[in-house]
C-alpha positions in Angstrom: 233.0 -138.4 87.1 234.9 -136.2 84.2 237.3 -139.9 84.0 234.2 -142.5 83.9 232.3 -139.7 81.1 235.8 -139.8 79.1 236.0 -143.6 79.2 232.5 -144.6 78.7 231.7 -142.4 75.5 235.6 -141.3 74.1 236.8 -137.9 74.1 233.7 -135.7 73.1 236.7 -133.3 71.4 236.6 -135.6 68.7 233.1 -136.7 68.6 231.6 -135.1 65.1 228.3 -135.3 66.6 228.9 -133.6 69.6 230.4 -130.4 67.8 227.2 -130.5 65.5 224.8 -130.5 68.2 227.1 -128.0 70.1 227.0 -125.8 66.8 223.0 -126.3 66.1 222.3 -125.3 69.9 224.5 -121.7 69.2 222.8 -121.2 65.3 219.5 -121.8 67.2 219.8 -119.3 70.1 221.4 -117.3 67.6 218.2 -117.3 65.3 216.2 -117.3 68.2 217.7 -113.9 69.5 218.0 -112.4 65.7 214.2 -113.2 65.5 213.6 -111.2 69.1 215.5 -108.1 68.1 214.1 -108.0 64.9 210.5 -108.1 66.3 211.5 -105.4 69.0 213.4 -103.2 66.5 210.1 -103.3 64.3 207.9 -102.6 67.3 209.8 -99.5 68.2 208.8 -97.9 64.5 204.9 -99.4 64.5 206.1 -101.9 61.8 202.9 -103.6 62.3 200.6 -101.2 60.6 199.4 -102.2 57.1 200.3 -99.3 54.6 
């Protein structure tokens, strides 16, 4: 199936669009864990109390 993928839409090596989604997919889990750890980290020190 790799051969019929490769013929039917080109080498995805090349495809710009394919690296940009690849690259939006890793900055997005990347955010998304970023935004988890800093809501943990905060937790842990009863960030959410209002001075």
């Amino acid at each position: 199936w790799t051969a019929a993928l490769s013929l039917r839409y080109g080498n995805l090596f090349y495809n710009p669009f394919h690296a940009l989604s690849i690259v939006f997919l890793y900055g997005s889990v990347l955010l998304f864990a970023m935004h988890g750890a800093t809501i943990l980290a905060v937790g842990r020190y009863g960030g959410e109390r209002e001075i």
